[in-house]
MMTF fields as JSON, N, C-alpha, C and O atoms, coordinates in Angstrom:
{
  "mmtfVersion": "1.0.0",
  "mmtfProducer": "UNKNOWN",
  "numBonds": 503,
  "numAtoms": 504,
  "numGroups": 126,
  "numChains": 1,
  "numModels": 1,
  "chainsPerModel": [1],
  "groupsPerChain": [126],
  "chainIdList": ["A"],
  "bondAtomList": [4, 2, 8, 6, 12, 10, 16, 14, 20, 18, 24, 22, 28, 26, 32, 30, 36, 34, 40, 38, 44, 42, 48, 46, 52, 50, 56, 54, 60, 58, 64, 62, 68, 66, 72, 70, 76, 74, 80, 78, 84, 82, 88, 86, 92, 90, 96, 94, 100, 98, 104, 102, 108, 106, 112, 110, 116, 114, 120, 118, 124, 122, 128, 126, 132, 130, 136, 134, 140, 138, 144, 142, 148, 146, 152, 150, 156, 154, 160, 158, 164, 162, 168, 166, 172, 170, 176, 174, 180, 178, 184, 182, 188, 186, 192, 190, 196, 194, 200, 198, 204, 202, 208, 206, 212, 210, 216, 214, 220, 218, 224, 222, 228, 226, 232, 230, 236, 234, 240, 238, 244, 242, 248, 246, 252, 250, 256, 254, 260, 258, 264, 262, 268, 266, 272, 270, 276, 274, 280, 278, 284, 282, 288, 286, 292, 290, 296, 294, 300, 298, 304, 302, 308, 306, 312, 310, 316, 314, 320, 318, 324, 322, 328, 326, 332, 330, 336, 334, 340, 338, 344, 342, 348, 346, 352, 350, 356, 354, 360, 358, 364, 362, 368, 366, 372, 370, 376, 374, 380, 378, 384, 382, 388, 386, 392, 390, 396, 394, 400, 398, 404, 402, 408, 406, 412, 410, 416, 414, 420, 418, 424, 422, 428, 426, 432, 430, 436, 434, 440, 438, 444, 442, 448, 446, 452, 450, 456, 454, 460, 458, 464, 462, 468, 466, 472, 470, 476, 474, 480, 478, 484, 482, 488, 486, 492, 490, 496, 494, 500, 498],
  "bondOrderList": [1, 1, 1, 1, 1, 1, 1, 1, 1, 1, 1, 1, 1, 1, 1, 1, 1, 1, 1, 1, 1, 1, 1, 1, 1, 1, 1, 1, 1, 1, 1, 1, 1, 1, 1, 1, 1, 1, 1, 1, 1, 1, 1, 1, 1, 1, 1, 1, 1, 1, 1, 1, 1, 1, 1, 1, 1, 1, 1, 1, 1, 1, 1, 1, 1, 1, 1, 1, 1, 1, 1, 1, 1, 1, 1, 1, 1, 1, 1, 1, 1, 1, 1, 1, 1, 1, 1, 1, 1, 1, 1, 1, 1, 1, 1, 1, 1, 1, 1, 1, 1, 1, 1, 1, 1, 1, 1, 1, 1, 1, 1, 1, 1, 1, 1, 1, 1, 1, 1, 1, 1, 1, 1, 1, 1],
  "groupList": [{"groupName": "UNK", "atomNameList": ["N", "CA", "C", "O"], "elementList": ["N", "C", "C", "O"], "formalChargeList": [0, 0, 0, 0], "bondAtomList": [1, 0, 2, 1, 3, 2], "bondOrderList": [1, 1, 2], "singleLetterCode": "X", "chemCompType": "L-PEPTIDE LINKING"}],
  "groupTypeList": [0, 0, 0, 0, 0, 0, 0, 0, 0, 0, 0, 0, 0, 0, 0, 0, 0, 0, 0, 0, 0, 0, 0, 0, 0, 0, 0, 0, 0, 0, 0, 0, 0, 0, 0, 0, 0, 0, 0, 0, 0, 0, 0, 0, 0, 0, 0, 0, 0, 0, 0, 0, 0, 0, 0, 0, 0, 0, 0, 0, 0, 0, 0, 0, 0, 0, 0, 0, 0, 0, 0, 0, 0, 0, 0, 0, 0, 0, 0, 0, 0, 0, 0, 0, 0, 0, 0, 0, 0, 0, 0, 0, 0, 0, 0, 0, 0, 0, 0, 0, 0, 0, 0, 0, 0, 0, 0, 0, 0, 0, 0, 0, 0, 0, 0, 0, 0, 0, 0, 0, 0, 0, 0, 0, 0, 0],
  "groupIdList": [1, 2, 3, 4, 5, 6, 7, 8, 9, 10, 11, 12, 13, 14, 15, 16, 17, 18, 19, 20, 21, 22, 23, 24, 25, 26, 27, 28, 29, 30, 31, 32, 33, 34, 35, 36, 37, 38, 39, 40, 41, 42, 43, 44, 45, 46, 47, 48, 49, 50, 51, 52, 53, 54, 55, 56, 57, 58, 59, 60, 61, 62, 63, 64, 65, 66, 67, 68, 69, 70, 71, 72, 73, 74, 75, 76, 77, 78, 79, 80, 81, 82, 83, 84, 85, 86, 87, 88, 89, 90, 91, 92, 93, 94, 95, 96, 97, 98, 99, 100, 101, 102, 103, 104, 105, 106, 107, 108, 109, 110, 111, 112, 113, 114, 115, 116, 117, 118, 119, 120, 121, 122, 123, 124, 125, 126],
  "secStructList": [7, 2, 2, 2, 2, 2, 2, 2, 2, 2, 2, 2, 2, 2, 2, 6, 6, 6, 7, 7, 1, 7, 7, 1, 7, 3, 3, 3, 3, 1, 7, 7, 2, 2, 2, 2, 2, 2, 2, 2, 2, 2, 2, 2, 1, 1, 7, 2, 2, 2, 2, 1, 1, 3, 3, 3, 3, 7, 6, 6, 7, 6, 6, 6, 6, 6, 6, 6, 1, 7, 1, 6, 6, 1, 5, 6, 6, 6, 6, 1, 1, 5, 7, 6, 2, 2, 2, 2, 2, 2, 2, 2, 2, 2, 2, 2, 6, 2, 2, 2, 2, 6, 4, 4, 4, 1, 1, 1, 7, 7, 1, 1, 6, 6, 6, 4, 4, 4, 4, 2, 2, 2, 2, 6, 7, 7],
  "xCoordList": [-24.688, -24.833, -25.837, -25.788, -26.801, -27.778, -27.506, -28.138, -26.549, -25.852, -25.014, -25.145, -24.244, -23.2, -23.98, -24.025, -24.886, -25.615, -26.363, -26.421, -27.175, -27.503, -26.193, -26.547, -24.906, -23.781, -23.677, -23.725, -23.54, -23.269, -24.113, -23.732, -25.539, -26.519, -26.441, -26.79, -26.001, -25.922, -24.302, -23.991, -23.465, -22.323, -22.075, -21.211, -22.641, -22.611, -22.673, -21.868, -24.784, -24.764, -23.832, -24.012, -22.914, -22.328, -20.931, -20.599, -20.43, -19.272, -19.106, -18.222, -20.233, -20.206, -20.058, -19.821, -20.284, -19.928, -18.782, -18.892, -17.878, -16.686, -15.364, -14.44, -15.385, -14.316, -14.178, -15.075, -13.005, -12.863, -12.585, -11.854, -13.254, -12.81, -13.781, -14.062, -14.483, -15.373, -15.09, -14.105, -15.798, -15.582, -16.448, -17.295, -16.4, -17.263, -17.538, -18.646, -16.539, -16.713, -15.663, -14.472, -16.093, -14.613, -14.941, -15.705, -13.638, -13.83, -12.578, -11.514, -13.423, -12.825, -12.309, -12.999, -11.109, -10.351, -9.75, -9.206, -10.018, -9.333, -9.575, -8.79, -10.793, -11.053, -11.097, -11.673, -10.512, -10.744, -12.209, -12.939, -12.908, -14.265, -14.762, -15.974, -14.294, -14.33, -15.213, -16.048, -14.476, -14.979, -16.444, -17.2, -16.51, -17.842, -19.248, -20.357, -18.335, -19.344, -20.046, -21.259, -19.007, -18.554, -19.136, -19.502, -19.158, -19.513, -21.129, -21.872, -21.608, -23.377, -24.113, -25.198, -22.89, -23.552, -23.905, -24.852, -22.699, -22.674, -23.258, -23.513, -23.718, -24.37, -25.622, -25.639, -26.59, -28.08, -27.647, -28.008, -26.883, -26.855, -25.79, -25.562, -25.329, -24.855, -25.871, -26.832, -25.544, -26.573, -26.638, -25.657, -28.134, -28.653, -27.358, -26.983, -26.751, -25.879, -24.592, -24.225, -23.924, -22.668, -22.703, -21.7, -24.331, -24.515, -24.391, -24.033, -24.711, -24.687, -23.255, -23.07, -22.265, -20.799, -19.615, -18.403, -20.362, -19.177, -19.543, -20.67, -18.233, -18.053, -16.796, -15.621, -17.44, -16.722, -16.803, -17.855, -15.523, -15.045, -14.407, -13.187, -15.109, -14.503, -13.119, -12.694, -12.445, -11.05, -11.156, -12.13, -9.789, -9.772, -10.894, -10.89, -11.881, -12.601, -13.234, -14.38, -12.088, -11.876, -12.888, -12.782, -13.718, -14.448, -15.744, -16.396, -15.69, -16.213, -15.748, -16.557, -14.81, -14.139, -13.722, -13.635, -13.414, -12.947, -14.134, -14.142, -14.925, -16.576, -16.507, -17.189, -15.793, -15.664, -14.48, -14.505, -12.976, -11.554, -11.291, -11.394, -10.903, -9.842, -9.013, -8.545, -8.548, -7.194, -5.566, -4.398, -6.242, -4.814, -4.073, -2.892, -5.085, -4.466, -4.782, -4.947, -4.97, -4.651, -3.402, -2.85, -2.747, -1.64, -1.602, -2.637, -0.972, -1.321, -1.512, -1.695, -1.454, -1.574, -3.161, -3.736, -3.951, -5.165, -5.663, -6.529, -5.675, -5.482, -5.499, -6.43, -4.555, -4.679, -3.563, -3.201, -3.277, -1.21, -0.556, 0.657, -0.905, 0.125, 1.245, 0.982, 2.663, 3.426, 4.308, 4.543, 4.851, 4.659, 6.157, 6.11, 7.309, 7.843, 7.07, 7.244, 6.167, 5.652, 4.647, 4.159, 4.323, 4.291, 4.848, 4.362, 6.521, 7.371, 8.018, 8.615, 7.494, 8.216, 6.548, 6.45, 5.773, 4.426, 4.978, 5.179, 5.168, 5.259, 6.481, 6.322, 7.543, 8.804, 8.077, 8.333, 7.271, 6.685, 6.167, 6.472, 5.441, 4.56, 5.085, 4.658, 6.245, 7.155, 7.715, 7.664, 8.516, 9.345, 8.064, 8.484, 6.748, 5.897, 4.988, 3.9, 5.757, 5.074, 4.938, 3.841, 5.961, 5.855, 4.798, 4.513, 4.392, 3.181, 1.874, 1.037, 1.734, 0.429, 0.303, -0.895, 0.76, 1.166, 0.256, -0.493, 0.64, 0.477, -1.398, -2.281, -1.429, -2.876, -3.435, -4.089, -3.699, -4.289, -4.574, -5.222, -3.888, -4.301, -5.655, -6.129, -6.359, -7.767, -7.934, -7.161, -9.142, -9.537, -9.175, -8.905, -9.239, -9.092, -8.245, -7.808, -7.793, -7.088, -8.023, -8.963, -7.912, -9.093, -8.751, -9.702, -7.305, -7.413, -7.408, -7.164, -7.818, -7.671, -6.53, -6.479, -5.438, -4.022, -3.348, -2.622, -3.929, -3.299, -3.853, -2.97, -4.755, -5.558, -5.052, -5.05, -4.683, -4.414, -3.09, -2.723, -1.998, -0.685, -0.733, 0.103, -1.617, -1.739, -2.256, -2.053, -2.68, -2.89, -1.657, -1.648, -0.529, 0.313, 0.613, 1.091, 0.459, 0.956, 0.188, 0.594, -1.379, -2.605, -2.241, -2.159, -1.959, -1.793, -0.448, 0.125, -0.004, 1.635, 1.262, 0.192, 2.095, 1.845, 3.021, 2.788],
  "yCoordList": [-33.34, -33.207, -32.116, -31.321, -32.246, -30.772, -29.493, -28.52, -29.488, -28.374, -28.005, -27.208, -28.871, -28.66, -28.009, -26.814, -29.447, -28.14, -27.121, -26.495, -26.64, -25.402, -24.393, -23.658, -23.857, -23.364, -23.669, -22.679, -24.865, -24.337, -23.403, -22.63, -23.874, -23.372, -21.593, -20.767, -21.332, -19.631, -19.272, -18.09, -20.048, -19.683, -20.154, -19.522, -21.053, -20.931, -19.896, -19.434, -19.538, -18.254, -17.022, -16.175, -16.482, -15.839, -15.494, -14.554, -17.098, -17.494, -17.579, -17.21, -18.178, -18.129, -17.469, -17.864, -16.061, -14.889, -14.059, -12.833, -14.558, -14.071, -14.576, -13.799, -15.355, -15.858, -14.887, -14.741, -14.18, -13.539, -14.188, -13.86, -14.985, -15.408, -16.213, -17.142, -16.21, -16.651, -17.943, -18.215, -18.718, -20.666, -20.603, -19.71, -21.406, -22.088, -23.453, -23.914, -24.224, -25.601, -26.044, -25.85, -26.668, -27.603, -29.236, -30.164, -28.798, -31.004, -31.421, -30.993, -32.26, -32.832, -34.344, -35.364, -34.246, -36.087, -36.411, -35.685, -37.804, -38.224, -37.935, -38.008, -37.542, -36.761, -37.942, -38.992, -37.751, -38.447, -39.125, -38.438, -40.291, -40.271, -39.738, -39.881, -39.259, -38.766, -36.753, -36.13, -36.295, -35.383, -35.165, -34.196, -36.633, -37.198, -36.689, -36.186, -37.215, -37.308, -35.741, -35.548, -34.682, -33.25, -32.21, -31.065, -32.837, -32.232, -32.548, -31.576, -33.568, -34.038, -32.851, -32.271, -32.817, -32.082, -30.371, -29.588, -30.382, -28.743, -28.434, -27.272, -29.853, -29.398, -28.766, -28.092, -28.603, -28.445, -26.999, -26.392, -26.216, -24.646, -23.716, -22.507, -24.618, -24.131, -23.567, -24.184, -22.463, -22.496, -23.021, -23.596, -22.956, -24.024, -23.618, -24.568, -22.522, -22.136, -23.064, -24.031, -22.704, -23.936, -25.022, -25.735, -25.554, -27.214, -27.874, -29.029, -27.006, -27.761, -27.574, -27.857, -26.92, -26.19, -26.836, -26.618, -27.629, -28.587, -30.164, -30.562, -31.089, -32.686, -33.25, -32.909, -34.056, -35.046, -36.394, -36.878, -36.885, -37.993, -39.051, -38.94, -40.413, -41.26, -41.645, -41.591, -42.148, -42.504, -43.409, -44.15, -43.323, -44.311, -44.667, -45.715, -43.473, -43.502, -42.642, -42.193, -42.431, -41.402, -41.352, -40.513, -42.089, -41.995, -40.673, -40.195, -40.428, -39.173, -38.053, -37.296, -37.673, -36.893, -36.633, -35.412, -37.284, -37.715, -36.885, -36.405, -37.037, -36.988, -35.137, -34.566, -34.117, -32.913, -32.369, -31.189, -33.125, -32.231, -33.743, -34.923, -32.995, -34.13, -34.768, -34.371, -35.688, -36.865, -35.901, -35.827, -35.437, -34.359, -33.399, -33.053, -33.09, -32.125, -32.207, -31.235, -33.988, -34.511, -35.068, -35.413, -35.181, -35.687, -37.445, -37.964, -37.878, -39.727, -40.631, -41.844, -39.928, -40.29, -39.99, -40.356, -39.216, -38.902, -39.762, -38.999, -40.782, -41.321, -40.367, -40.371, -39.688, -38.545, -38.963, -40.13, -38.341, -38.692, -37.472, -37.556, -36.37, -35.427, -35.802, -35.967, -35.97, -36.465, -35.621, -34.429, -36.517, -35.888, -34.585, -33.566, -34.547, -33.617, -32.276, -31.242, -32.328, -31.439, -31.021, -29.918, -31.347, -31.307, -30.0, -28.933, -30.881, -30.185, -28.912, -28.124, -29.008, -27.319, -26.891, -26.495, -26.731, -26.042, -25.352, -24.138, -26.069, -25.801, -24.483, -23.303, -25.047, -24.037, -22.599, -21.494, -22.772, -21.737, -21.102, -19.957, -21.748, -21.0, -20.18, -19.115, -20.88, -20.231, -18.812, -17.84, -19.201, -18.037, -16.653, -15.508, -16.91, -15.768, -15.71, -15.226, -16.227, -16.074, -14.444, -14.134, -13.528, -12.292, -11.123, -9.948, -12.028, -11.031, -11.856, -11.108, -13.061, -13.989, -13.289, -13.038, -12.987, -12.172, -10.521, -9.861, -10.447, -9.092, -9.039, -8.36, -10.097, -10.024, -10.778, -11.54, -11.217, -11.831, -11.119, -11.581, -9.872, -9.046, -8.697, -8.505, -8.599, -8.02, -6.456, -5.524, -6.445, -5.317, -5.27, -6.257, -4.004, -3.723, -2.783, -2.038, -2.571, -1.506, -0.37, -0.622, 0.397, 1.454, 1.801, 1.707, 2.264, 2.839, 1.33, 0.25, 1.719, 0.906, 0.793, -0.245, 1.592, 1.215, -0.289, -1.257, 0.119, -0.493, -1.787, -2.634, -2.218, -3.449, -4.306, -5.504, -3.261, -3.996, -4.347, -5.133, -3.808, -4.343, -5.565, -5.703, -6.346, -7.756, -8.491, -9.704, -8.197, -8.582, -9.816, -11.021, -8.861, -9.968, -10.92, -11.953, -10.893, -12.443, -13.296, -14.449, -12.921, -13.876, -14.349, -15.576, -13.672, -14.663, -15.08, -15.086, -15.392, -16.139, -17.071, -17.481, -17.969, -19.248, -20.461, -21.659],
  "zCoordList": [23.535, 22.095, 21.751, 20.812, 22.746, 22.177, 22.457, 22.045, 23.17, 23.444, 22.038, 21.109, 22.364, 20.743, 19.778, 19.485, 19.11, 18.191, 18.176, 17.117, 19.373, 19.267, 19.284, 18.362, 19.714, 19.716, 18.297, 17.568, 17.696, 16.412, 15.293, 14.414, 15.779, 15.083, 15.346, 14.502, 16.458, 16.065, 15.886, 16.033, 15.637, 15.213, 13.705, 13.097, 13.118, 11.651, 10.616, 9.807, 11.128, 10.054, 10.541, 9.666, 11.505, 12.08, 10.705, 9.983, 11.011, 9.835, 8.331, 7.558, 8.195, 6.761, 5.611, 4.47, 6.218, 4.944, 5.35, 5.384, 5.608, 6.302, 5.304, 5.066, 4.999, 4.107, 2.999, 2.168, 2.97, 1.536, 0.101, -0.833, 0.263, -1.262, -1.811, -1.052, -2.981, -3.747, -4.079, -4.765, -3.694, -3.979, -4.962, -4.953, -5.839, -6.642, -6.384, -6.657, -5.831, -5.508, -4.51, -4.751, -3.333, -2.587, -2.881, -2.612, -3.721, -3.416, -1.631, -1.185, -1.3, -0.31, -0.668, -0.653, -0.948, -0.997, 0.34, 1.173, 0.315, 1.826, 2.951, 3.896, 2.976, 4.408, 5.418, 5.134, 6.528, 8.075, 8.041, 7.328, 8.597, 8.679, 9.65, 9.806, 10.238, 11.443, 10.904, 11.559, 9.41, 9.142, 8.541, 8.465, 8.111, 7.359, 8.431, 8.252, 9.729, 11.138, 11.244, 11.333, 11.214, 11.62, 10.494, 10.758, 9.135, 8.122, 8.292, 8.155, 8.521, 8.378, 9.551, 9.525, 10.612, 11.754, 10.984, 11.048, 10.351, 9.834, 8.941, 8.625, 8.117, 6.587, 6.637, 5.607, 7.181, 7.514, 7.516, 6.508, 8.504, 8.847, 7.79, 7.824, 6.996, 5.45, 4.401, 3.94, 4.148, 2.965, 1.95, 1.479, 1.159, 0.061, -1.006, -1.694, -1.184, -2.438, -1.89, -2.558, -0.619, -0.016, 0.211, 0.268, 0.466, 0.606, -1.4, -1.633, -2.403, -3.51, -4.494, -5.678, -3.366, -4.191, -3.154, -3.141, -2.375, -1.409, -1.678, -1.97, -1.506, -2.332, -1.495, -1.356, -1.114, -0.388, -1.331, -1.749, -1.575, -2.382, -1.872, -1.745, -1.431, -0.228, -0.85, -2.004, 0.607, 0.181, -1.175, -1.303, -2.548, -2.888, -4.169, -4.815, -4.362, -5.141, -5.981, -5.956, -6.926, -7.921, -9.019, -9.913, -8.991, -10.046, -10.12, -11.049, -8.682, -8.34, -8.587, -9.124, -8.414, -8.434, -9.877, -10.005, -11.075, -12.295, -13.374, -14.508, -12.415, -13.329, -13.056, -13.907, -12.009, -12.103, -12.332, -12.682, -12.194, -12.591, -13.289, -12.951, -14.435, -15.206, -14.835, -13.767, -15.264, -14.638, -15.192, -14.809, -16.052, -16.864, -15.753, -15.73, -14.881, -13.796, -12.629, -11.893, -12.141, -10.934, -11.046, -12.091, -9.301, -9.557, -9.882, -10.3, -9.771, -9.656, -8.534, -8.636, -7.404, -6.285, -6.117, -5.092, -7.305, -6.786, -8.03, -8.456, -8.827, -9.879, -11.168, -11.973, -11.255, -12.339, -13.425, -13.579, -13.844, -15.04, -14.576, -14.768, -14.036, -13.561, -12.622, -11.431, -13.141, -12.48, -11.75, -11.95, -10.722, -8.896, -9.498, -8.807, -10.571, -10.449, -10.877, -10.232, -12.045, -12.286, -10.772, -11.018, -9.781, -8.808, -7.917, -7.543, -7.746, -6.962, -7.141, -6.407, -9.172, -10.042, -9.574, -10.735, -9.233, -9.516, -7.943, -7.905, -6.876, -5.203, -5.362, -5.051, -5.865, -6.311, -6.944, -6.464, -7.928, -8.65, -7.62, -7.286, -7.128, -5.62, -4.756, -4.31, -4.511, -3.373, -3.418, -2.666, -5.125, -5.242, -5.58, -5.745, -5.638, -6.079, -4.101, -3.789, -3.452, -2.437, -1.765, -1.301, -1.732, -1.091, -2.189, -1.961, -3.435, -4.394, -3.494, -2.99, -3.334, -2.663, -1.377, -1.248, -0.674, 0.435, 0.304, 1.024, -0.554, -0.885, -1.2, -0.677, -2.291, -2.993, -2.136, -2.848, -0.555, 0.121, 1.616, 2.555, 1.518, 2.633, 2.433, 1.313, 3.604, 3.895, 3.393, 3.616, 2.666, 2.062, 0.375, -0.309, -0.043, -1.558, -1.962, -1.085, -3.385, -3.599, -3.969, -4.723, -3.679, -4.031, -5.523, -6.3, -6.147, -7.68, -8.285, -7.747, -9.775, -10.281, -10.948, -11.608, -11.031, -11.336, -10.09, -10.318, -9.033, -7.95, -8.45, -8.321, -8.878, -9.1, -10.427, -10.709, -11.009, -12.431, -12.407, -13.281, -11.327, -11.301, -10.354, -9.461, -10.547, -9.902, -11.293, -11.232, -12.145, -13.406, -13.886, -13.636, -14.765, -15.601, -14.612, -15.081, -13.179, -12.604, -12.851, -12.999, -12.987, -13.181, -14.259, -14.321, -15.26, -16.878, -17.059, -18.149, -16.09, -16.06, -16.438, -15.989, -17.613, -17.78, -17.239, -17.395]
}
């Protein structure tokens, strides 16, 4: 075990600023307890800005969770009223815009800003 965590301890700060994409918050539902175990080990070598923008919500107990995303746009399986077809049209929506997600998720940037702004009207798709 003291092995483990020293290996993690210099492979954390290594990782952490590597993710391209700006979180503001992860909620975690349902997690394994097993991740509970895995997450306590990792939380300490997170920074103070990622230890207060990550949430773990035990199985089954939404009232946590309720108190930061509305019930309006959970599904009902997470105790929300969003019902499971509006669901399956949101996944469909996803799909058929999958080869633009593709596109706006490659590594790096567009350098003009024409190139940037024709990723625009998909953002304000309603």
């Amino acid at each position: 075990m003291r092995r483990h965590a020293r290996s993690s301890e210099q492979i954390m700060p290594q990782n952490k600023n590597v993710f391209p994409a700006r979180i503001k918050a992860l909620h975690m539902v349902n997690a394994p307890s097993f991740f509970l175990t895995v997450f306590k080990i990792a939380y300490p070598f997170l920074s103070k800005k990622i230890q207060e923008r990550v949430f773990v919500h035990p199985n089954d107990h939404w009232k946590s969770l309720h108190s930061v995303i509305p019930s309006e746009v959970l599904p009902e399986e997470y105790g929300g009223k969003l019902k499971f077809d509006s669901c399956i049209n949101l996944l469909e929506d996803i799909e058929e815009l999958e080869d633009h997600f593709h596109e706006i998720f490659k590594f790096g940037y567009l350098k003009t800003k024409a190139g940037r702004e024709s990723f625009r009207p998909i953002c304000q798709k309603n």
